[in-house]
C-alpha positions as CSV (number, residue, x, y, z in Angstrom):
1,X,71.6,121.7,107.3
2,X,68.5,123.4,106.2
3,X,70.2,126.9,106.7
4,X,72.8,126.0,104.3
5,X,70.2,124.7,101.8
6,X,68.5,128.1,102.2
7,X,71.5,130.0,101.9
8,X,72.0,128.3,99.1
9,X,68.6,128.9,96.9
10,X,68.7,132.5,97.9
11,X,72.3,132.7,96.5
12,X,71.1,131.0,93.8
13,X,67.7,133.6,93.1
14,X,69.3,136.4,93.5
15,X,71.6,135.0,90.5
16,X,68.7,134.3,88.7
17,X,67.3,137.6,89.1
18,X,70.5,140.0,88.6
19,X,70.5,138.8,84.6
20,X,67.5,140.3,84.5
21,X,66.9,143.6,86.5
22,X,69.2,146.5,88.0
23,X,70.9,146.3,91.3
24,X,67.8,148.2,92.9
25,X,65.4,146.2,91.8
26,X,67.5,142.9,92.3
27,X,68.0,143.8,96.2
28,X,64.1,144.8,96.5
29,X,62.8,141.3,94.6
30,X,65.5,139.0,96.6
31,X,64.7,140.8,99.8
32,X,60.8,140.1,99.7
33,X,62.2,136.3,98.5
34,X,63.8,135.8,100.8
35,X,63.0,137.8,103.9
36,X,59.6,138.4,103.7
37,X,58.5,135.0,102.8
38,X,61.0,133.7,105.6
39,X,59.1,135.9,108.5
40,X,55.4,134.7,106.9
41,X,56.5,131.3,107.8
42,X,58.1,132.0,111.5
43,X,56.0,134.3,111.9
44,X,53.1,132.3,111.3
45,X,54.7,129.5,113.9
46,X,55.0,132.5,116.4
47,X,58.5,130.9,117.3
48,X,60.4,134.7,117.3
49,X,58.8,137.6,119.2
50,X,57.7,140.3,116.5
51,X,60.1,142.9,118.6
52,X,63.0,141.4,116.9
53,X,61.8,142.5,113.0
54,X,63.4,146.0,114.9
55,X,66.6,144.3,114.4
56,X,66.2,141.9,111.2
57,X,64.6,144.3,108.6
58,X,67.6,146.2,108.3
59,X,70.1,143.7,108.6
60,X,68.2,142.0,105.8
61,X,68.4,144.5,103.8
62,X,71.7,145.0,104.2
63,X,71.9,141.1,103.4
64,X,70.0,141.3,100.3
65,X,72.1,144.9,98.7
66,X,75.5,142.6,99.5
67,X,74.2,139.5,97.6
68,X,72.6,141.5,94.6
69,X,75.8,143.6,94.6
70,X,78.2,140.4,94.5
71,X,76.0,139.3,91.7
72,X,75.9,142.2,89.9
73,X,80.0,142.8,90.1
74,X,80.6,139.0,89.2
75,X,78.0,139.3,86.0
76,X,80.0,142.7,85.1
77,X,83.3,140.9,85.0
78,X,82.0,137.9,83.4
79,X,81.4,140.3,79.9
């Protein structure tokens, strides 16, 4: 449930935030949102080993590009 409710507020930002800047600088500002200030937290708890940011920084970014992108495409269709 609290998954879904963050999946939700980061759909929700990056929204937010593609009205206002380019696709660039809407993947860079959702992925320090959302990423970033996740892995403060867990890492902070030390509940995932630090080997596995090998893994998740790219897949985030990934993450963040597709959401900005989906945002951008659905505000360009919308004018």
């Amino acid at each position: 449930m609290v998954w879904m409710l963050w999946s939700l507020s980061f759909a929700g930002v990056v929204a937010v935030i593609s009205t206002k800047f380019t696709l660039k600088q809407t993947t860079a500002l959702s992925w320090v949102i959302g990423f970033m200030l996740m892995w403060l937290v867990i890492g902070n708890l030390g509940v995932l080993p630090t080997k596995l940011l090998w893994f998740a920084v790219p897949l985030s970014l990934v993450e963040s590009y597709g959401a900005s992108y989906i945002a951008h495409y659905f505000q360009r269709k919308n004018k």
